[in-house]
C-alpha positions, 0 to 999 in steps of 0.5 A: 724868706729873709726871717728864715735866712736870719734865723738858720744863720742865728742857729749855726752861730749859737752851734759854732759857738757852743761847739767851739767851747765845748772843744776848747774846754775838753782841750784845756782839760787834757793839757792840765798838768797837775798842781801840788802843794808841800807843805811842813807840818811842824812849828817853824820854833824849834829847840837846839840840839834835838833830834826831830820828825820833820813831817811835810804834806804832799797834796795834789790841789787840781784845778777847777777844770781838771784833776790830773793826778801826779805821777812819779813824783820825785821830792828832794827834801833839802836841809842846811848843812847843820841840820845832821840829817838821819833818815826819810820815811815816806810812802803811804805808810812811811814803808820807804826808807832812805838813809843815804845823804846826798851833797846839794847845790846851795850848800844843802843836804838832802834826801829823795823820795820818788815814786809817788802818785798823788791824786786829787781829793786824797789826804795825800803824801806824808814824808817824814825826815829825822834830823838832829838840830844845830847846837847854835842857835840861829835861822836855817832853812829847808827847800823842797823841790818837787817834779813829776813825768807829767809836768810838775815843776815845784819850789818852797822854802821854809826857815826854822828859827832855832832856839837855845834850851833853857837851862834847868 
């Protein structure tokens, strides 16, 4: 009787536990937000005084328990105010196009490029900004910033290192 007892106490604490992960796991895979990477594709090295395609690459890297997708992804792509910023494209085909130059905080201009979903295991989003080079040579600095309606919350910096064209 005692072996019997034992044995149907053994099995509803494997049920118990089995049980207890099993919903624990479908409640971290329901809470998952999504996790995102930005990153620029360009060669930080850049020349004074030309007019460049900054390109950035917006992936949805998920996690190994959920893939969330990232909808309504808002990107403000924030330049240093001696980078002449001209235009963004963005979109699947770069088909968005935005030109008008927003005054930021940290004395940065910026664009911003919203309405984006970025699903897990795609190529993702590219965003193209057209901007002209100081003429002084010297560091400056781009800062992305990425939120979404389901819980993205995104920071990066990037410094480029401008450099005077050599005389020819």
């Amino acid at each position: 009787m005692n072996i019997t007892l034992e044995h149907i106490q053994l099995g509803f604490t494997i049920i118990t536990t089995v049980s207890t992960l099993y919903l624990s796991y479908i409640a971290l895979v329901h809470t998952a937000k999504p996790r995102i990477v930005i990153n620029l594709k360009n060669d930080r090295s850049i020349l004074c005084g030309d007019e460049i395609n900054f390109k950035f690459c917006v992936q949805n890297i998920g996690h190994w328990y959920a893939k969330p997708m990232a909808i309504n992804l808002i990107v403000y792509c924030n330049f240093s105010k001696e980078l002449e910023l001209k235009k963004m494209f963005f979109g699947s085909i770069q088909q968005q196009v935005d030109d008008i130059i927003k005054k930021g905080v940290g004395d940065m201009n910026y664009f911003e490029a919203s309405g984006l979903k970025v699903g897990k295991g795609k190529d993702g989003e590219e965003i193209h900004v057209i901007a002209q080079t100081p003429e002084k040579p010297g560091t400056y600095f781009i800062r992305v910033d990425a939120y979404s309606d389901n819980g993205v919350s995104y920071r990066k910096y990037f410094s480029l290192t401008c450099h005077a064209k050599q005389s020819e």
